[in-house]
KEZA-758871 format. One line per 2 residues: their letters; for each residue x, z, y of N, C-alpha, C. Coordinates in pm, 1 decimal, always signed. Atoms other than C-alpha are relative to their C-alpha. Example, Ala and Ser with C-alpha at 12.3 -4.5 7.8 and 13.67 -1.06 7.14 Angstrom:
BEGIN
as	+89.0/+0.0/-119.0/+1230.0/+780.0/-450.0/+90.0/+0.0/+120.0 | -82.0/-6.0/-119.0/+1367.0/+714.0/-106.0/-77.0/+73.0/+109.0
# end
This chain:
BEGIN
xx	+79.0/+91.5/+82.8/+13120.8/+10659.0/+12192.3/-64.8/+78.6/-113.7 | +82.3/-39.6/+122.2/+12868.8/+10770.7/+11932.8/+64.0/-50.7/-139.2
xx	-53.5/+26.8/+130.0/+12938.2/+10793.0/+11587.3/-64.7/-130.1/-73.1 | +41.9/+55.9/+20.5/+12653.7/+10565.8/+11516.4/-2.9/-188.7/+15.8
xx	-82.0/+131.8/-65.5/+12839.3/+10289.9/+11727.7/+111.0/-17.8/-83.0 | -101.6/-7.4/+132.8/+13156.9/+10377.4/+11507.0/-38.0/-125.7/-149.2
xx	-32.5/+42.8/+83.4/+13009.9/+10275.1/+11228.2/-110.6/-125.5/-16.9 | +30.7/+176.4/+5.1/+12801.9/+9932.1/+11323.4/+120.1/-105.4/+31.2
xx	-83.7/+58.3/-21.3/+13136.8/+9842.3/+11452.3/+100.9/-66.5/-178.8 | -73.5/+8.9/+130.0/+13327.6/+9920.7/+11115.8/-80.1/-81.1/-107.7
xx	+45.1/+148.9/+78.2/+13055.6/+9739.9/+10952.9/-14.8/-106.7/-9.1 | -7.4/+128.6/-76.9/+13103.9/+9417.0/+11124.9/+148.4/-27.3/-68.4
xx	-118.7/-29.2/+82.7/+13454.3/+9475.2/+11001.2/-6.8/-42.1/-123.8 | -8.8/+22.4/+138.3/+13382.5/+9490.5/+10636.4/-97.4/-119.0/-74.6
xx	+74.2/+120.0/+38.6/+13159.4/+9227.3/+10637.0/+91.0/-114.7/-2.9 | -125.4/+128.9/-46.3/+13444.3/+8981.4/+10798.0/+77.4/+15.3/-91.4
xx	-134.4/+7.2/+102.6/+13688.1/+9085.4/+10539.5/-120.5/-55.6/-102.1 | +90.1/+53.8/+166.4/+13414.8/+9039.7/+10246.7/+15.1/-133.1/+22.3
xx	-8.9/+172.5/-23.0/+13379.3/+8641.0/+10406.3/+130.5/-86.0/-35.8 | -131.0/+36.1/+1.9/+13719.5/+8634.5/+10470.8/+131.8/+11.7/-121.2
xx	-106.7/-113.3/+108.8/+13900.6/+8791.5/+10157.1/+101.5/-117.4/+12.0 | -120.2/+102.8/+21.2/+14119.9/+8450.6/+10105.7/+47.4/-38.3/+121.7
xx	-83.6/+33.8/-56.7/+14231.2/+8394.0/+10449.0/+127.6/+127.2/+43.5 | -87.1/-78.1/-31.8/+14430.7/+8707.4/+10488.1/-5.3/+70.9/+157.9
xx	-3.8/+2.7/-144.2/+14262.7/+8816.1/+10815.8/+119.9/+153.4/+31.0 | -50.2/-88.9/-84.7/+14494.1/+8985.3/+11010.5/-43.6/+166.6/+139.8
xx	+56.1/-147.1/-85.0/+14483.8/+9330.6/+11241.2/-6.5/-65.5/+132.1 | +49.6/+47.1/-130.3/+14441.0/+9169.2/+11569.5/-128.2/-64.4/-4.7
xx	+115.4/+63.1/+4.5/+14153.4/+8950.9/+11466.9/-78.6/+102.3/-72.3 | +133.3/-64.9/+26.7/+13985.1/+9227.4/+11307.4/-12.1/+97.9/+89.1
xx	+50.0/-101.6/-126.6/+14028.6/+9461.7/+11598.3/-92.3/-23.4/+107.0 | +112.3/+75.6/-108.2/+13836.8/+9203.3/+11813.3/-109.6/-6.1/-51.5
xx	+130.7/-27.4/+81.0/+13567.1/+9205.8/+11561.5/-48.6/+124.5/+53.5 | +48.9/-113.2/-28.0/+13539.3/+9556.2/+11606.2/-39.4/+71.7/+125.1
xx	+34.7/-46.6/-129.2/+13592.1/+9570.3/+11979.5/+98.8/+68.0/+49.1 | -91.2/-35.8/-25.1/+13887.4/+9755.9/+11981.7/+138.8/+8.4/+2.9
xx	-161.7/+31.6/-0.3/+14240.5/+9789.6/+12039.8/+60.4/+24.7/-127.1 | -94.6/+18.4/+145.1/+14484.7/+9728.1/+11743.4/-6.5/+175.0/-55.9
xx	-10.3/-155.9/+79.6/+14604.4/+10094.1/+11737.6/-152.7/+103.9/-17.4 | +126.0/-86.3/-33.2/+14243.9/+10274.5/+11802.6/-87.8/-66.2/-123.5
xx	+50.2/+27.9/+81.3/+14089.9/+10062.8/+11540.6/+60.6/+1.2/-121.6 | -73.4/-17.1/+142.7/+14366.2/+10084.3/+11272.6/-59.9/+174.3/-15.7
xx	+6.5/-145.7/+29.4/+14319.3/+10465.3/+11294.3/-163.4/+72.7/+18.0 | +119.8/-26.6/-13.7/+13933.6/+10454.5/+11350.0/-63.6/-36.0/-182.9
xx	+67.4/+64.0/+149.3/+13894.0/+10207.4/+11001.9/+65.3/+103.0/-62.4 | -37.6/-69.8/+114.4/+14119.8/+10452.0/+10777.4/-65.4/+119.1/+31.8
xx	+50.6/-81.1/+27.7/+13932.3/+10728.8/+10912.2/-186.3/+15.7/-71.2 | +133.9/+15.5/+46.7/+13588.5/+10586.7/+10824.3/-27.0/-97.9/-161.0
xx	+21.2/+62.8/+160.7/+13668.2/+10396.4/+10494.3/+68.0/+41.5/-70.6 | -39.7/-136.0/+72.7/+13889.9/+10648.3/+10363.1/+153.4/-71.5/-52.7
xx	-120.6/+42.8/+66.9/+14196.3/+10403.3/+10266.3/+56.5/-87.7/+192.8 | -99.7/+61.3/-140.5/+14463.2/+10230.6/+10559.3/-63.5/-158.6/-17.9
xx	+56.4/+119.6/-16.5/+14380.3/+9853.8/+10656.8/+46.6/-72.9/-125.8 | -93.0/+115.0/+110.1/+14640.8/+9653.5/+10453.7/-54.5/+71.1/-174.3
xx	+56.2/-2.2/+130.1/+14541.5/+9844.9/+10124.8/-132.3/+20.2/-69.4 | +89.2/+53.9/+37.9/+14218.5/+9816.6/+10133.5/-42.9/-122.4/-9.9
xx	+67.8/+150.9/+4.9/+14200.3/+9444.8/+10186.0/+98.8/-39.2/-103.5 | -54.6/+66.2/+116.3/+14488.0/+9411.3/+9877.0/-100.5/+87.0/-79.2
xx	+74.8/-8.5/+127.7/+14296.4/+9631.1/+9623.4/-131.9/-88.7/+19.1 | +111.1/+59.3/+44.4/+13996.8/+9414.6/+9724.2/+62.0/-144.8/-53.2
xx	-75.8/+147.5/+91.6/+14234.1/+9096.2/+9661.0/-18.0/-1.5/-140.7 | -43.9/+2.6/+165.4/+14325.1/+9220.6/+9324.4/-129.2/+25.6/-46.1
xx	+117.2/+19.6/+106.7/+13985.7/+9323.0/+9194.8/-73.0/-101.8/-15.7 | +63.1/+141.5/+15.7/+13821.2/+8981.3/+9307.4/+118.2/-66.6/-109.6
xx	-57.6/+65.4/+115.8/+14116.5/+8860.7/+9087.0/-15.9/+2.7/-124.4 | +1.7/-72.1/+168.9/+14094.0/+9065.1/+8805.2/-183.0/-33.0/-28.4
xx	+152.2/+26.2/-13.4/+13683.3/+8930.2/+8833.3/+10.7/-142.6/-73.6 | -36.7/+175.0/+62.5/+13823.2/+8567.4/+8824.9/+47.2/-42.7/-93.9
xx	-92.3/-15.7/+128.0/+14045.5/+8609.7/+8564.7/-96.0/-33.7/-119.9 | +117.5/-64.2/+77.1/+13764.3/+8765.9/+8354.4/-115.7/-115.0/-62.8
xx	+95.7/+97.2/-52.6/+13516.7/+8499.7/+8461.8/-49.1/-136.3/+16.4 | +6.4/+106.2/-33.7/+13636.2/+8186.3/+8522.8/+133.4/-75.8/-92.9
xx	-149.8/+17.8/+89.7/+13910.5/+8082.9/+8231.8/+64.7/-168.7/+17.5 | -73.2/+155.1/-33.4/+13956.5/+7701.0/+8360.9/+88.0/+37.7/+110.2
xx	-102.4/-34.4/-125.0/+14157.5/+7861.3/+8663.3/+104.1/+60.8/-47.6 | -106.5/-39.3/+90.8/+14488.8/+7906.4/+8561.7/+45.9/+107.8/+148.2
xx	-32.5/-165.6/-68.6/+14690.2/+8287.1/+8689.8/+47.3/-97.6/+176.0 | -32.2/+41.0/-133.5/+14843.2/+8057.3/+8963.3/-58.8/-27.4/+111.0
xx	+119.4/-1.4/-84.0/+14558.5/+7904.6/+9118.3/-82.0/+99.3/+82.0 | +142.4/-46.0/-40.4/+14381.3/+8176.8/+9136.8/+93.4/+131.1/+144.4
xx	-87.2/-62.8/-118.0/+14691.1/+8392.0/+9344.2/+21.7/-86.3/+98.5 | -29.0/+102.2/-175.9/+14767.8/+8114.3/+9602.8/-174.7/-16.9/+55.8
xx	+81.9/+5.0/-63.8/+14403.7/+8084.8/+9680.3/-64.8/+145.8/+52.3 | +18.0/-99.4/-38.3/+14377.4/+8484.3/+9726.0/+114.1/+33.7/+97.1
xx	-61.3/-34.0/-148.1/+14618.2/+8456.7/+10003.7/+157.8/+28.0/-62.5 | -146.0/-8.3/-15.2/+14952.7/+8550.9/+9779.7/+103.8/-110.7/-15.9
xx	-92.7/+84.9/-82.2/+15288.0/+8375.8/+9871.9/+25.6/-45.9/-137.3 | -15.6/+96.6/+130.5/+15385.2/+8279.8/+9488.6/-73.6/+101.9/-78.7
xx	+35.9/-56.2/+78.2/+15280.7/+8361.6/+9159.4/+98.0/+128.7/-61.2 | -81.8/-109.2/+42.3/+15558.0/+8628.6/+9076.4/-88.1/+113.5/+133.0
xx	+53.9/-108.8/-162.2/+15417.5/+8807.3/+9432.4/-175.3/+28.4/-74.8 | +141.2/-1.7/+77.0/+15064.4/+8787.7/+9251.8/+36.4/+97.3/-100.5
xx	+20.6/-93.6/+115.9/+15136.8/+8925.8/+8917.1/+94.8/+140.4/+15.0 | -37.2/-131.6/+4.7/+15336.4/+9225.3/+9033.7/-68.8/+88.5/+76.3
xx	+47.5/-58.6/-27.7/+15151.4/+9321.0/+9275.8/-161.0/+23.4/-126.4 | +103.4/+22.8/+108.3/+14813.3/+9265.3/+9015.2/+82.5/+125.9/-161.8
xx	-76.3/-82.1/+50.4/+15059.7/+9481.5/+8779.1/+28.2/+103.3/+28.9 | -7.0/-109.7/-56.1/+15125.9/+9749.0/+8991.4/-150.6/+77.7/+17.4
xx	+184.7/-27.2/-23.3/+14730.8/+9791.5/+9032.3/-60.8/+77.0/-134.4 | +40.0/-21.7/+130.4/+14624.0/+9773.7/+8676.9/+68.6/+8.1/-120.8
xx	-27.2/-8.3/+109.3/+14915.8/+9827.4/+8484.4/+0.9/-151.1/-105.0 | -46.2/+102.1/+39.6/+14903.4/+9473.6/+8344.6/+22.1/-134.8/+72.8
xx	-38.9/+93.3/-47.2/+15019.7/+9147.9/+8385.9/-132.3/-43.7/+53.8 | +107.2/+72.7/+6.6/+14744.9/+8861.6/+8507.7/-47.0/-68.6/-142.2
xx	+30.2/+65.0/+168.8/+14793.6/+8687.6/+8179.0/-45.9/+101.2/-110.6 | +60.6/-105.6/+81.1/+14731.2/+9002.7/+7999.9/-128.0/+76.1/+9.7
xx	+155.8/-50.4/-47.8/+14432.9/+9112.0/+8190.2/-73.0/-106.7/-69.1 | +79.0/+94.6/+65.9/+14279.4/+8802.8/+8081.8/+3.1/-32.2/-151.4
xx	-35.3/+55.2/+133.7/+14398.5/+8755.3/+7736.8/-81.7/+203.4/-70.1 | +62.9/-129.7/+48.4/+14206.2/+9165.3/+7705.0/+28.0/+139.1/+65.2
xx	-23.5/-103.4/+2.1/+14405.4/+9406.3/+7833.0/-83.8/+85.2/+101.0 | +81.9/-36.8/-113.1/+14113.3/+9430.3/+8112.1/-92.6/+160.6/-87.7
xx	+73.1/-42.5/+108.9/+13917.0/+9603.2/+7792.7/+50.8/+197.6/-0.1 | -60.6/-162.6/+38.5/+14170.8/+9948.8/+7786.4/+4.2/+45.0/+174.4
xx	-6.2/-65.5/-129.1/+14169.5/+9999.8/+8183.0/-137.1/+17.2/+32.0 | +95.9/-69.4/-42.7/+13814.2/+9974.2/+8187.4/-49.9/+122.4/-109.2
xx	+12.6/-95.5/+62.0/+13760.2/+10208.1/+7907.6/+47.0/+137.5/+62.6 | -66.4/-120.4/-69.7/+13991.2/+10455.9/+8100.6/-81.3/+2.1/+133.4
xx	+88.8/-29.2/-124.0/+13791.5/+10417.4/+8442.3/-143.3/+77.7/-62.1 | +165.3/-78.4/+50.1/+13444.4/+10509.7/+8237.5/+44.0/+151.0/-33.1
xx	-23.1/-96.7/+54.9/+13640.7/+10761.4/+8074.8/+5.4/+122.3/+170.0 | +35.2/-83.7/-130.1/+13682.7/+10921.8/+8405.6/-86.4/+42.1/+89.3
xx	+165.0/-3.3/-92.4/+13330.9/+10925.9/+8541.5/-104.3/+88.5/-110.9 | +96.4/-100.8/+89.6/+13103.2/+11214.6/+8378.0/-151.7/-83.4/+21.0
xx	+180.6/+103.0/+21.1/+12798.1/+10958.8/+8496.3/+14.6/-130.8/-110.4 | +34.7/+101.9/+83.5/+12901.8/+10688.2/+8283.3/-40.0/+67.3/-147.3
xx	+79.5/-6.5/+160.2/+12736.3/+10673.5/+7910.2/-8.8/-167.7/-44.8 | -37.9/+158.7/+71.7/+12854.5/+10380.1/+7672.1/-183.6/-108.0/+20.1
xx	+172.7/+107.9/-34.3/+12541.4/+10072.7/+7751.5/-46.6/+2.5/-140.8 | +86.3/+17.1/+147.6/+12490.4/+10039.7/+7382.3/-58.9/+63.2/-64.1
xx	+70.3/-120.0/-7.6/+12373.4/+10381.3/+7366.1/-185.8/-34.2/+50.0 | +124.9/+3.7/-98.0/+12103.5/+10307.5/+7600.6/-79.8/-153.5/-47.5
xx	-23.5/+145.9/+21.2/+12092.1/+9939.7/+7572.9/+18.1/-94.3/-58.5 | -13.7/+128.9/+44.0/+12068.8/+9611.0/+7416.5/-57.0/-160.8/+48.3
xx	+18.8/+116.2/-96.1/+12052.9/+9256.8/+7567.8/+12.5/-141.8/-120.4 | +41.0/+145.0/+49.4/+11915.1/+8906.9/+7400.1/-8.4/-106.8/+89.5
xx	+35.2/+133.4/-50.0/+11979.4/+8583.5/+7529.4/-133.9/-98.2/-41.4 | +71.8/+58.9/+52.5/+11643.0/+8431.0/+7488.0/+42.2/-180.6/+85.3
xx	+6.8/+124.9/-20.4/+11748.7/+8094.1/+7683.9/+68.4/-7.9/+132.6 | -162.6/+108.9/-102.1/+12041.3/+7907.7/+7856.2/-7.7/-106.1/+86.5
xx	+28.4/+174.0/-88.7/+11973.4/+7621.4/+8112.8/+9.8/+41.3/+170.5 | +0.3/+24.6/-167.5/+12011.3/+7535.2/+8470.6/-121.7/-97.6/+98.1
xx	+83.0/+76.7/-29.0/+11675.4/+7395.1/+8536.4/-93.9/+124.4/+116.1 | -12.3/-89.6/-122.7/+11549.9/+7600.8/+8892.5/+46.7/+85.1/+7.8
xx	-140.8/-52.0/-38.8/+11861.7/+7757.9/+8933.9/-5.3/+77.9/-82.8 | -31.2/-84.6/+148.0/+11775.0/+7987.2/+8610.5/+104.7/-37.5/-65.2
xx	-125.5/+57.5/+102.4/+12126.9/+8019.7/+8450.5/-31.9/+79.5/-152.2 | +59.4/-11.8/+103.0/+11969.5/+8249.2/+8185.9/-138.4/+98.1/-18.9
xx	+113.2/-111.7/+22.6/+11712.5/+8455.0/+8061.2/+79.1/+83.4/-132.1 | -43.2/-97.2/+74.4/+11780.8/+8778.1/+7885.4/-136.1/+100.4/-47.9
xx	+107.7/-130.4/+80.6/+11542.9/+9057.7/+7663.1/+95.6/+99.0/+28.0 | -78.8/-111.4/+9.2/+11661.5/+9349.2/+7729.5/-83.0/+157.1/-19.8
xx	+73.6/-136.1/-31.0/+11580.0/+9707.5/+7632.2/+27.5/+109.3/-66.4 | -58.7/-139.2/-51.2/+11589.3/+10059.9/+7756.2/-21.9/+80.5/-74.5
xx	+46.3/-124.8/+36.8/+11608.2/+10389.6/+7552.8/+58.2/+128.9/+41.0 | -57.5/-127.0/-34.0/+11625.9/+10717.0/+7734.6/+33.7/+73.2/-83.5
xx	+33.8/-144.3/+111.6/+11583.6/+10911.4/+7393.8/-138.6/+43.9/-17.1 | +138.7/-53.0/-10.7/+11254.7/+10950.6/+7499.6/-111.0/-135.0/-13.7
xx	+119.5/+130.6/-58.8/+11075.5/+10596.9/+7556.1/+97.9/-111.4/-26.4 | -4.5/+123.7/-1.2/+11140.6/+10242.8/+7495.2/-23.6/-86.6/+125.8
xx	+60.1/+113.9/-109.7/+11119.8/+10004.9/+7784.3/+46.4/-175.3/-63.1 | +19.6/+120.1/+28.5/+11115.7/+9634.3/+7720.3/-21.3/-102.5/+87.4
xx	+47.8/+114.6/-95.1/+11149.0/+9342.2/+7981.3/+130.2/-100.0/-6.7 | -97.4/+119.7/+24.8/+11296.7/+9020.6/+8043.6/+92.4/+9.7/+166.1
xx	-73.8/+1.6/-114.8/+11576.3/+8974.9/+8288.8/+61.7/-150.7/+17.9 | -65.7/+146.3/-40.5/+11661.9/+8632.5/+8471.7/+121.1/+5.6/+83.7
xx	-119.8/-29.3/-72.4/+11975.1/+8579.4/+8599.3/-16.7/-193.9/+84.0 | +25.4/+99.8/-79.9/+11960.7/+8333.1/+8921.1/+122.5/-54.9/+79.6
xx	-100.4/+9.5/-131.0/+12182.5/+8174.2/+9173.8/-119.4/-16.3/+124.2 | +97.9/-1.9/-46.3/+11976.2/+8198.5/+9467.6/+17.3/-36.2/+147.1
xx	+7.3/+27.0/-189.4/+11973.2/+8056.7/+9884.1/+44.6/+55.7/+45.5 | -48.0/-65.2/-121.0/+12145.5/+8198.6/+10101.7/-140.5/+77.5/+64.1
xx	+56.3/-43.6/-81.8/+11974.8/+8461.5/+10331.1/+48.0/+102.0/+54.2 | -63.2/-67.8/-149.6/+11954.9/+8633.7/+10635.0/-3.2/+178.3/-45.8
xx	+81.6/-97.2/+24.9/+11939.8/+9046.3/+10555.9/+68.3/+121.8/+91.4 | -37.4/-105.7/-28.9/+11961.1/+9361.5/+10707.7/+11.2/+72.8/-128.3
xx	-43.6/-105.7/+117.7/+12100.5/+9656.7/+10500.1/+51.2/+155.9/+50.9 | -56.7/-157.6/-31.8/+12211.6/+10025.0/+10485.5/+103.5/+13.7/-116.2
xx	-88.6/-6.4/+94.3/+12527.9/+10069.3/+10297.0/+55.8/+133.1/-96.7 | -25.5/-77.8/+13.1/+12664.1/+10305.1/+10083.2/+133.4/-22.1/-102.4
xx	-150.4/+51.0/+41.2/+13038.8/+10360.2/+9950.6/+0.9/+139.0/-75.4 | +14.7/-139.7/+118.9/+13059.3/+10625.8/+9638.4/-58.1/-16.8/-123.7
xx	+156.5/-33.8/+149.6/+12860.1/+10718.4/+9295.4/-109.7/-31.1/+34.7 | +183.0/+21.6/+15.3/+12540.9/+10572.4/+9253.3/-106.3/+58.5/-133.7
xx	+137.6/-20.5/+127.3/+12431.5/+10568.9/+8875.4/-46.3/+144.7/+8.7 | +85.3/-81.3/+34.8/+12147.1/+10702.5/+8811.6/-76.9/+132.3/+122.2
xx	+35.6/-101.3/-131.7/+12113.7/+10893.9/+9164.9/-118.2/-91.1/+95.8 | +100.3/-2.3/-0.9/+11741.0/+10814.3/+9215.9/-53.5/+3.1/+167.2
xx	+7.2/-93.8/-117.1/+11720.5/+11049.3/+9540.2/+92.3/-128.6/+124.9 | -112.5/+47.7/-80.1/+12046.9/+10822.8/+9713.5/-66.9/-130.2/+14.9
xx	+91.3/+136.1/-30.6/+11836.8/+10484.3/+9672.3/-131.1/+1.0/+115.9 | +102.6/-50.8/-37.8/+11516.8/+10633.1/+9770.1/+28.3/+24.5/+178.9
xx	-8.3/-32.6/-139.7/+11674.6/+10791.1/+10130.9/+48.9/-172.3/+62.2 | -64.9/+165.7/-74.9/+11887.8/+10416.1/+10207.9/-145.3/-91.3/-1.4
xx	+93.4/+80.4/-44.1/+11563.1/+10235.7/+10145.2/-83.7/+54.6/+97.6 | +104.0/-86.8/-128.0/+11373.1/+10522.1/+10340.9/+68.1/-28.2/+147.1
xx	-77.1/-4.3/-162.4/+11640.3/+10466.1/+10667.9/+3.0/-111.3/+42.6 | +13.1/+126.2/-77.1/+11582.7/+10076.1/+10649.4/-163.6/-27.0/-4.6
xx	+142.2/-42.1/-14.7/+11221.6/+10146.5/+10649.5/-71.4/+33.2/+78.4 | +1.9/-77.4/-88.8/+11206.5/+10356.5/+10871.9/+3.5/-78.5/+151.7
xx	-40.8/+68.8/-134.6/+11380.4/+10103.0/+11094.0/-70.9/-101.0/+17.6 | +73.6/+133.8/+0.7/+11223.1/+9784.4/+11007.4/-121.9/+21.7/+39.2
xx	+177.2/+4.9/+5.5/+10818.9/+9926.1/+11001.2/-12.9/-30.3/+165.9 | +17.9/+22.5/-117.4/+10841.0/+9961.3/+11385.2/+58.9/-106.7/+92.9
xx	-43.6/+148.0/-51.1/+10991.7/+9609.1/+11466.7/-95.0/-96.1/-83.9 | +88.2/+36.7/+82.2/+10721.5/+9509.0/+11262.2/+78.8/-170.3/-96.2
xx	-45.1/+64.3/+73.4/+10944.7/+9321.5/+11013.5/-5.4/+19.5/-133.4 | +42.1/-37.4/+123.6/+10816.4/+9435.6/+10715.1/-145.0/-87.6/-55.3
xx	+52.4/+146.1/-35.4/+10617.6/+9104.6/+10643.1/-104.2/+6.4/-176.8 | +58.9/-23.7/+161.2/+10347.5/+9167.4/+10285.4/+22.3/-160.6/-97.5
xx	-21.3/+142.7/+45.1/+10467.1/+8889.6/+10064.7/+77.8/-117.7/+35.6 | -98.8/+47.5/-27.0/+10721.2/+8780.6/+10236.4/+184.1/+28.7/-24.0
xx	-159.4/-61.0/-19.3/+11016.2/+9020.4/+10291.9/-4.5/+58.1/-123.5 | -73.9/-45.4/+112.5/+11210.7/+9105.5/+10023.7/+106.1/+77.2/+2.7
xx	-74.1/-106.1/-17.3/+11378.1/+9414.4/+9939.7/+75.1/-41.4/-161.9 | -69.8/+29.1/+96.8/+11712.5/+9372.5/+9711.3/+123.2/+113.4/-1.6
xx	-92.8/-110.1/-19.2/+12004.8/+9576.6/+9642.1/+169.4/-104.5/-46.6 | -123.1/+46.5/-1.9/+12360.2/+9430.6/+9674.8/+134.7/+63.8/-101.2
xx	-156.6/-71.1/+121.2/+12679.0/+9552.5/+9394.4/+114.3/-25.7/+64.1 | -80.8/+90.5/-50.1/+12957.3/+9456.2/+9593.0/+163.4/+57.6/-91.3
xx	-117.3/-23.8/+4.0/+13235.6/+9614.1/+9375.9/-73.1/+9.0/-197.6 | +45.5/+1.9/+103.5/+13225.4/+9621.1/+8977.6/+29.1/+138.1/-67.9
xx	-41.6/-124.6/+36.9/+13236.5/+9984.7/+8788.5/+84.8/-8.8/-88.8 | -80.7/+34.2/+76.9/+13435.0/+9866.2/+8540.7/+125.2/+15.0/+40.2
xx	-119.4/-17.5/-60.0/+13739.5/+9811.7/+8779.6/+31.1/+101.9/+97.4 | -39.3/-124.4/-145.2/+13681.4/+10006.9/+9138.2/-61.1/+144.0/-82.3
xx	-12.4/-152.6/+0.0/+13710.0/+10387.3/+9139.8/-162.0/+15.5/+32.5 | +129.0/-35.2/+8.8/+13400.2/+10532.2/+9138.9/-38.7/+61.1/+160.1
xx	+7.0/-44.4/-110.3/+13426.1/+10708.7/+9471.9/+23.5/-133.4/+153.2 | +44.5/+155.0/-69.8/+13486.5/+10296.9/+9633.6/-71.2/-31.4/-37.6
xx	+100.2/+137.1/-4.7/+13217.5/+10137.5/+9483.9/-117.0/+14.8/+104.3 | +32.3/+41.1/-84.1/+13022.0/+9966.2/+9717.9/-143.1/-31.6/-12.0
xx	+134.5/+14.4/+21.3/+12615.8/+9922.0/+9761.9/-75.0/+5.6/+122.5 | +35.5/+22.6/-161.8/+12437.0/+9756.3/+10053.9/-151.8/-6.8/-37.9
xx	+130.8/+22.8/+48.5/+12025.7/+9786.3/+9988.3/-44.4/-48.8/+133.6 | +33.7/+114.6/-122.3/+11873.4/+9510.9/+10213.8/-145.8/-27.8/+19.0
xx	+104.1/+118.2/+22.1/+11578.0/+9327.0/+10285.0/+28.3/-102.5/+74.8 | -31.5/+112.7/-35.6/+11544.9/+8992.6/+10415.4/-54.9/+11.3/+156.5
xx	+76.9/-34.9/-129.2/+11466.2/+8954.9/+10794.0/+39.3/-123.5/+55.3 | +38.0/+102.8/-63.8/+11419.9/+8626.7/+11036.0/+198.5/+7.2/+66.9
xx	-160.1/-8.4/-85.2/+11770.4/+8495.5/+11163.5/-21.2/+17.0/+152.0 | -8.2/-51.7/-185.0/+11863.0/+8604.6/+11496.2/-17.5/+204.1/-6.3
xx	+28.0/-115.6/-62.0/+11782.3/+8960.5/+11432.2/+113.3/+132.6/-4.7 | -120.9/-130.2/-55.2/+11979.2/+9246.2/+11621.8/-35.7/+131.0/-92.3
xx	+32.8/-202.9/+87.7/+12038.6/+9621.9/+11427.2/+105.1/+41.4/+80.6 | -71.6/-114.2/-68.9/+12237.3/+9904.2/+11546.9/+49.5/+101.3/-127.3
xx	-25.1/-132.3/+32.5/+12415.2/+10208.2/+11418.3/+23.2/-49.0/-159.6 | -32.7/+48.7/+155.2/+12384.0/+10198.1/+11005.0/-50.2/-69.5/-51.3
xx	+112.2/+154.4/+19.4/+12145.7/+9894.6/+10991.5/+150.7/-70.6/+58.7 | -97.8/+122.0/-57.5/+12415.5/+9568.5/+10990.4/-79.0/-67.7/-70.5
xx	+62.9/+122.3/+61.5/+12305.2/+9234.4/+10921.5/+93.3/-85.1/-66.7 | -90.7/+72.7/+62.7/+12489.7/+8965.0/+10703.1/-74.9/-84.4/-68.1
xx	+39.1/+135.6/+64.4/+12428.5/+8624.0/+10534.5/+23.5/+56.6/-162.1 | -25.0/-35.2/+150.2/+12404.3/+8666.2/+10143.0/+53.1/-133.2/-33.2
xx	-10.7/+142.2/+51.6/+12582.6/+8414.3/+9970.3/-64.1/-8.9/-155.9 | +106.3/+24.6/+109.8/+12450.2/+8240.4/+9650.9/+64.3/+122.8/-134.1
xx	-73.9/-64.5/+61.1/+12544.6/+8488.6/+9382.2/+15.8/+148.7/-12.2 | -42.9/-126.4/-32.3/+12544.1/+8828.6/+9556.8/-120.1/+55.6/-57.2
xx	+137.8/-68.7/+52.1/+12230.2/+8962.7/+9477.3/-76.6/+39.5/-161.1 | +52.0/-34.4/+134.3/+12076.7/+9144.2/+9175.6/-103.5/+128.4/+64.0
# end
C-alpha cells in the first residue's frame, strides 16, 4: 500500500475521533474506519501521529476540557467530565491533574494562566501579543450571527496595520483540506506550500469556483495548552457535497464554530 493511502486512511481516523471526542470511540470501530485490522492499525496510527491510540484521544479529552472550563463557566467540573466520556468526577480531575498539574477547579478559578505561561515559555516562536498587539471591542450583538466586532492592530516594529475583525458562528460546510500537525507561527513558506498542494489538486477538477469557493484555515488545537510540535492546522476550501479526495486531500463537514 502507498504511503499516500496510509495517510487518507489515518485521516478519516482523526476526523471520526474529532466528531466523536465524547463517545469514547473505541479500537475496533476505528480500525473499520480505517480499513484495517485492530493490530495493523494500532501500530500504523502511532506510527503516523506520533503518540499510541488511547493517549492521544485522552490528551484530546483533557484539552477540550481545559477549553470548557475556560469558556463556558455555567458548566459545573462535573458536567463537563461525564459528558467527555469519564466514569466519575474524581476519574476526571486526576486524570485532568496528571495532565496539567492542576485540579479542574483550579484550572478554572486561574491556574490555566501559569501552565500557559510555561508552554509559551518553551516555544522560541512565541512573542508576548501585547508586544505586537492590541484588540478593541467596538460592538457586541447577535444580530447575523455577528457575536462581535473587534479593532485590532498590528506592530512589527516597523509598520502599523489596522483592521477590524468579526468574530462569526457560521453554517456548516462541506471542505476539502491539507493538514498539518507541528509549528506554524509565523512560517509563511508552510501555508503557502498546503494551500499550493490543495490547489494544485482542486484547479484540475475544476473546483475552484471565482466567488464562490472559499479558502479558510482551520486551528484545531489551542497554543496556549497543546505542545507545539501537536498543534493541529487543516487549510481548506469549500467544495460541493459528494466530493471524493485521495492521499493528503480529506474531506470533512465544518461545524459552526471551527473556522477562523
Amino acid at each position: 500500500m502507498q504511503a499516500n493511502q496510509y495517510e487518507e486512511r489515518i485521516n478519516r481516523v482523526v476526523d471520526y475521533i474529532n466528531e466523536h471526542l465524547e463517545d469514547l470511540p473505541d479500537l475496533e470501530t476505528l480500525a473499520s474506519v480505517a480499513a484495517f485490522s485492530k493490530y495493523h492499525f494500532h501500530r500504523i496510527f502511532s506510527a503516523m501521529v506520533g503518540e499510541p491510540l488511547g493517549a492521544y484521544i485522552q490528551r484530546l479529552r483533557l484539552e477540550r476540557a481545559a477549553g470548557i472550563l475556560n469558556n463556558e463557566p455555567e458548566r459545573s467540573v462535573t458536567e463537563i467530565g461525564i459528558d467527555l466520556g469519564f466514569s466519575s468526577t474524581a476519574t476526571f480531575s486526576r486524570a485532568f491533574k496528571e495532565h496539567f498539574g492542576a485540579s479542574p477547579s483550579s484550572w478554572r478559578a486561574g491556574a490555566w494562566k501559569g501552565y500557559s505561561k510555561n508552554r509559551k515559555l518553551q516555544s522560541n516562536r512565541y512573542h508576548p501579543p501585547g508586544k505586537y498587539r492590541e484588540a478593541t471591542v467596538l460592538e457586541t450583538g447577535y444580530d447575523s450571527y455577528i457575536k462581535q466586532r473587534w479593532r485590532v492592530t498590528m506592530n512589527d516594529g516597523n509598520k502599523k496595520l489596522s483592521y477590524q475583525v468579526e468574530v462569526k458562528e457560521l453554517p456548516e460546510k462541506q471542505l476539502a483540506y491539507v493538514r498539518h500537525t507541528g509549528p506554524y507561527a509565523g512560517d509563511g513558506e508552510l501555508f503557502g506550500r498546503l494551500f499550493g498542494s490543495l490547489m494544485k489538486w482542486a484547479g484540475p477538477r475544476q473546483l475552484l469556483i471565482p466567488g464562490k469557493t472559499e479558502m479558510l484555515t482551520i486551528y484545531h488545537d489551542s497554543p496556549e495548552i497543546t505542545e507545539e510540535d501537536k498543534l493541529r492546522i487543516s487549510v481548506c476550501i469549500t467544495v460541493p457535497e459528494g466530493t471524493t479526495t485521495e492521499g493528503e486531500i480529506g474531506t470533512m463537514n465544518s461545524r459552526p464554530g471551527d473556522m477562523r
